[in-house]
N, C-alpha and C positions, 0 to 999 in steps of 0.2 A: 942675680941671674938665676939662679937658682927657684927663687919665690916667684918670678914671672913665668918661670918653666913650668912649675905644677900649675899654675892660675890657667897657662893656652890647653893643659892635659883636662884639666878641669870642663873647661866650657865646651871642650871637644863635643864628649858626651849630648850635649844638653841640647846643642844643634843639629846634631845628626836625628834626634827623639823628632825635634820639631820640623824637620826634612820628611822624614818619614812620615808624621802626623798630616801633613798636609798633602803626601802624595796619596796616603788611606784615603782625605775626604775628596780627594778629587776624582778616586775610582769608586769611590762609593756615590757622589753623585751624576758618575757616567755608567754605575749599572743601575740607579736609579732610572734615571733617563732611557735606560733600552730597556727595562720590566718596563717602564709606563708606556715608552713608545709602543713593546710587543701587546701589551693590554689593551693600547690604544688600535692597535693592528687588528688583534682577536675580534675586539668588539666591531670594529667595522667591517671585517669579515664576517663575523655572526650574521649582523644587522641584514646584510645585503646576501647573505647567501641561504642562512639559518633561521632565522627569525621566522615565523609564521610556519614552518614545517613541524608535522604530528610526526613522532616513528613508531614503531612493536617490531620487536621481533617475534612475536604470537601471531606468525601467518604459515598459511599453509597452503599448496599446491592442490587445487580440484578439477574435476570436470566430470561432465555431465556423462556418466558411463552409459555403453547400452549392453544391456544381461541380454543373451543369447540365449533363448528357449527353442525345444522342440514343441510343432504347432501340430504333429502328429507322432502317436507311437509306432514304435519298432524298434526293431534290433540294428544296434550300430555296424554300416557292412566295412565305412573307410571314414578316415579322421586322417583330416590333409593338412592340419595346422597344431602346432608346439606351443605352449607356455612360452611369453616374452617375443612372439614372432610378429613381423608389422604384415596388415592387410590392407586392402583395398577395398573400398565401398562394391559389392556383388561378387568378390571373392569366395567359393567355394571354403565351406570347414566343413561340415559333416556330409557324410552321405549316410542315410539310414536306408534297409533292405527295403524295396519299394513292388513287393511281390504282391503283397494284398492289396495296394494301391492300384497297383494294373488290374486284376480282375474286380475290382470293381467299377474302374473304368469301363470294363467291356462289359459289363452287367448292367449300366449307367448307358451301353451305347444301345445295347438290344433293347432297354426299358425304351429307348426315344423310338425306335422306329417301330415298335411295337403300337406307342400311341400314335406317330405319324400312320401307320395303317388303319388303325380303329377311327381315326379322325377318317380319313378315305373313305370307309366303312360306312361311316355315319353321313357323309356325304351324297354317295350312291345310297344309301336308305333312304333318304330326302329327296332325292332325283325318282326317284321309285316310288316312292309316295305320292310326289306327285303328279306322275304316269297316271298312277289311281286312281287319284279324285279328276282328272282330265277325262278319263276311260268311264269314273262313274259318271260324270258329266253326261256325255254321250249315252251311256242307259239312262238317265231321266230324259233327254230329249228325244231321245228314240219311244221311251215308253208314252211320252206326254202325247207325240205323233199317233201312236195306237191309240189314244184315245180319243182323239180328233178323228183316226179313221172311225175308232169304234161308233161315235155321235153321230158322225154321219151317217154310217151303215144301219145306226138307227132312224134316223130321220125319214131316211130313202123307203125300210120297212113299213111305216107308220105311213107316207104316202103311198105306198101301195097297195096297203091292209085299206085305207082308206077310201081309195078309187074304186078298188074292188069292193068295199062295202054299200058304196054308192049308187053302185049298178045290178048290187043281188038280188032288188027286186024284180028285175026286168028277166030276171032267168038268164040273163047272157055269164054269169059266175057261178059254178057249181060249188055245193058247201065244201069240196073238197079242195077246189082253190083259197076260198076264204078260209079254211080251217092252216092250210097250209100258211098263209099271209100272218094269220095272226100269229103262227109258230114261229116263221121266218123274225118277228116284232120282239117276243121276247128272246128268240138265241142272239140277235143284234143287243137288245139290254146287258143282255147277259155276258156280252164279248166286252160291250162298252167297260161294266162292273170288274169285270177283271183285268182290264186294260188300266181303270183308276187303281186298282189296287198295285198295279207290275209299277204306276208310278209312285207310290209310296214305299214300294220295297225297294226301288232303286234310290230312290231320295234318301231315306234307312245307311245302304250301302255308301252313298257319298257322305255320308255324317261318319262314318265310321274312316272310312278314306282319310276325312279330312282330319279326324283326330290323329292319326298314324302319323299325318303331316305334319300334323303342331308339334308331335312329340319331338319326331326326325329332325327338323326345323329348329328346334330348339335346342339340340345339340350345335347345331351348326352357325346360327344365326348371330351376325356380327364380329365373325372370327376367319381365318384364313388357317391354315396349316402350320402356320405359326405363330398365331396368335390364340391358340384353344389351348383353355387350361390346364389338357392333360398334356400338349406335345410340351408347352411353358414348362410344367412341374419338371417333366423330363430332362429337360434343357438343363434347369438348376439344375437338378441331382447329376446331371452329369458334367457341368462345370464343376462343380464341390469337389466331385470323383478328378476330375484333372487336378485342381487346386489343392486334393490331399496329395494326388502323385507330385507334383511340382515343388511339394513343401518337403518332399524326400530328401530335397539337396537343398540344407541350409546356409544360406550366405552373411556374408557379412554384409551388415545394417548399416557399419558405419567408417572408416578409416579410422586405424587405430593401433594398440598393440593387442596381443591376447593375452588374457590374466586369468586367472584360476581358472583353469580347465580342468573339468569334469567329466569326462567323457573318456571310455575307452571302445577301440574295437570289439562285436561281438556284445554289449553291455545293450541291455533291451530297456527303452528307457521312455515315460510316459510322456504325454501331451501336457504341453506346461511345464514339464522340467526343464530348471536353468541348467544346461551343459559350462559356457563359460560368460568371460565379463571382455569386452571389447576397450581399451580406454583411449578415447579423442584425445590423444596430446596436442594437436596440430589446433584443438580449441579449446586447451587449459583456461585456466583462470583462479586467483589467487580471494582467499578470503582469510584476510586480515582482521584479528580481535583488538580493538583496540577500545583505551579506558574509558568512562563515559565522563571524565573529565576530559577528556581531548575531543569531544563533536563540537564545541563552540564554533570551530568555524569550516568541518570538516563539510565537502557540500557536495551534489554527484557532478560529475567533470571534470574534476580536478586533476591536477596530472602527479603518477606516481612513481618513483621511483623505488628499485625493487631488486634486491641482492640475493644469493642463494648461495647455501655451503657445497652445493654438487658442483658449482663452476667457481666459487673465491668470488671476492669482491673484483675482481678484473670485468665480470661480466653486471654491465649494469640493466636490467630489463625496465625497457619503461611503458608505464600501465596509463590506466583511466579510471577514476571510481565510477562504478556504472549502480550501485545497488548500496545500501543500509538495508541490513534486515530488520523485518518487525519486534522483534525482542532477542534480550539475551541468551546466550547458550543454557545458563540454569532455568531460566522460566518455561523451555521446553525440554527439560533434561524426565527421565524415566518418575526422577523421584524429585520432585522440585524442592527448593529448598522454603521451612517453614520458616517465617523470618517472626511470625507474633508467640515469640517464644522469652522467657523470661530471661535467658543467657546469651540473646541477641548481640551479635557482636557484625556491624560495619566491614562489608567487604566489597571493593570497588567491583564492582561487576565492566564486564566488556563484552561491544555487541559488532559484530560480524561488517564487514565493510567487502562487498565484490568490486575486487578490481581487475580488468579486465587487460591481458597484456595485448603486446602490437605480435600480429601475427608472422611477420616475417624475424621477427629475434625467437619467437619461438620454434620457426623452422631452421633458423641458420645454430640455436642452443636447446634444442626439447628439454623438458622440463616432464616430473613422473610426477603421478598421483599422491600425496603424502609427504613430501617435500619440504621443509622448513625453508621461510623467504623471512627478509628483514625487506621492512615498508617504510615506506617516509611519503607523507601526502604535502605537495607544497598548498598551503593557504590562500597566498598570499593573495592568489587572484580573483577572493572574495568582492 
């Protein structure tokens, strides 16, 4: 009894090991089974979600800023807008003292009307000119007249002096009519002679007429009051003269925020100097550096998705590759890098990818200038 007692003590042991032994291999091949099924899982989520997607977190938030300059100088008189303050496209930021702008405005108005009279001027000199040569007109036909009377009053002479020569022998004309006849011959020559001459001196007169008229004339001819190049020159300079007063109150070029502002009241400050920088959030845009092992299938259209540390992974922005730039950041870096150097050492370079966000997630999350974004460009719809 005894010997059968130790022998059931005995095998106790040795069945409970292989109870155990076989429940080990049956949780080892049921976590077997859920590693391969989850691997199996992974990879079919990769496949179908992951596969074909580039990512960097080597992006960055841009936009195309516009630098706010003064386009005339002066002394700052009112500065209406703060560092970090949103505007509106013609929103008022500076006003500069706009004193010398006006008087030259009004120096700009009297220069116009000043030419608009002298244009008048030149007008009535050309009306008056030609009064002159119309007026000298009339002395040549007046004179040409005297000399037709003059010819005649010769002609009339000569048959007189002639009738009466005709009949001196008979005694009926005494030498003192005949002497008289042939004097009457030559004062008729003699009126004629200065009659040809009062038409050449009037002829003389209208040549000089008519030059005052070509001059006159030539001021004037082919132009109106507003089309002569002195009342024109005018005009400019006195549009400029409003366009420097108008440039007194500088606005804003673009919606935006304002960022380094430069400017204080009182501060006199030139033509061309940037006051501040404006930045379009509302038309951000993200450029992604990514390896140039990962362009194999990257292409522009593709659709992007795009995370940011200012809003956490809750907010997902989604983009569009619209641009690859022409080269890498180092091949236009200040100091490029020499690469035919004897200690040459392989560094994957990476070139700039513009992705373009959707404008309404940028209005509903704005997004700043400088920003760090994580990118992921899906492939797949190569």
């Amino acid at each position: 009894m005894a010997d059968e007692t130790a022998a059931t003590e005995t095998g106790a042991p040795d069945t409970a090991l292989q109870i155990n032994g076989a429940r080990r291999k049956t949780l080892l091949r049921i976590l077997a089974l859920v590693v391969l099924a989850a691997a199996t899982l992974w990879g079919a989520w990769y496949y179908l979600t992951q596969a074909g997607r580039v990512h960097t977190d080597n992006a960055y938030v841009g936009a195309d800023s516009a630098q706010v300059t003064a386009l005339v100088s002066g002394p700052v008189k009112e500065v209406r807008v703060s560092g970090t303050q949103a505007v509106k496209k013609g929103d008022i930021l500076v006003i500069l003292d706009d004193a010398d702008q006006r008087i030259a405005v009004a120096d700009a108005e009297a220069a116009l009307r000043l030419a608009r009279q002298r244009y008048g001027q030149a007008d009535a000199n050309a009306d008056a000119a030609r009064a002159r040569v119309a007026a000298r007109d009339a002395d040549v036909a007046q004179a040409r007249a005297r000399l037709r009377d003059a010819e005649a009053s010769v002609e009339r002479a000569r048959a007189d002096l002639a009738r009466r020569e005709s009949i001196a022998g008979t005694g009926a004309v005494s030498a003192e009519e005949l002497t008289a006849a042939r004097a009457a011959v030559k004062q008729a020559q003699a009126a004629r002679d200065l009659a040809a001459a009062a038409i050449a001196a009037a002829e003389a007169t209208r040549g000089s007429a008519s030059g005052d008229l070509g001059a006159a004339e030539a001021v004037v001819r082919g132009t109106t009051v507003d089309t002569a190049p002195e009342v024109a020159a005018a005009e400019a300079r006195l549009e400029k003269a409003r366009l420097d007063l108008a440039r007194t109150v500088i606005r804003a070029p673009v919606d935006g925020i304002v960022t380094n502002r430069q400017v204080q009241v009182g501060q006199r400050i030139a033509a061309g100097a940037p006051i501040m920088v404006i930045v379009p959030i509302a038309t951000a845009y993200v450029d992604a550096n990514f390896k140039e092992s990962q362009f194999g299938d990257i292409r522009i259209g593709q659709p992007v998705e795009l995370t940011s540390d200012y809003y956490g992974g809750d907010v997902v922005y989604r983009g569009k590759v619209v641009g690859i730039a022409g080269g890498t950041g180092a091949a236009f870096s200040l100091i490029p890098a020499q690469n035919a150097t004897g200690n040459w050492v392989k560094v994957v370079q990476r070139l700039p990818v513009r992705i373009a966000l959707d404008p309404k997630q940028l209005k509903e999350h704005p997004l700043r200038v400088g920003l760090s974004m994580e990118a992921t460009i899906d492939t797949r719809g190569n």
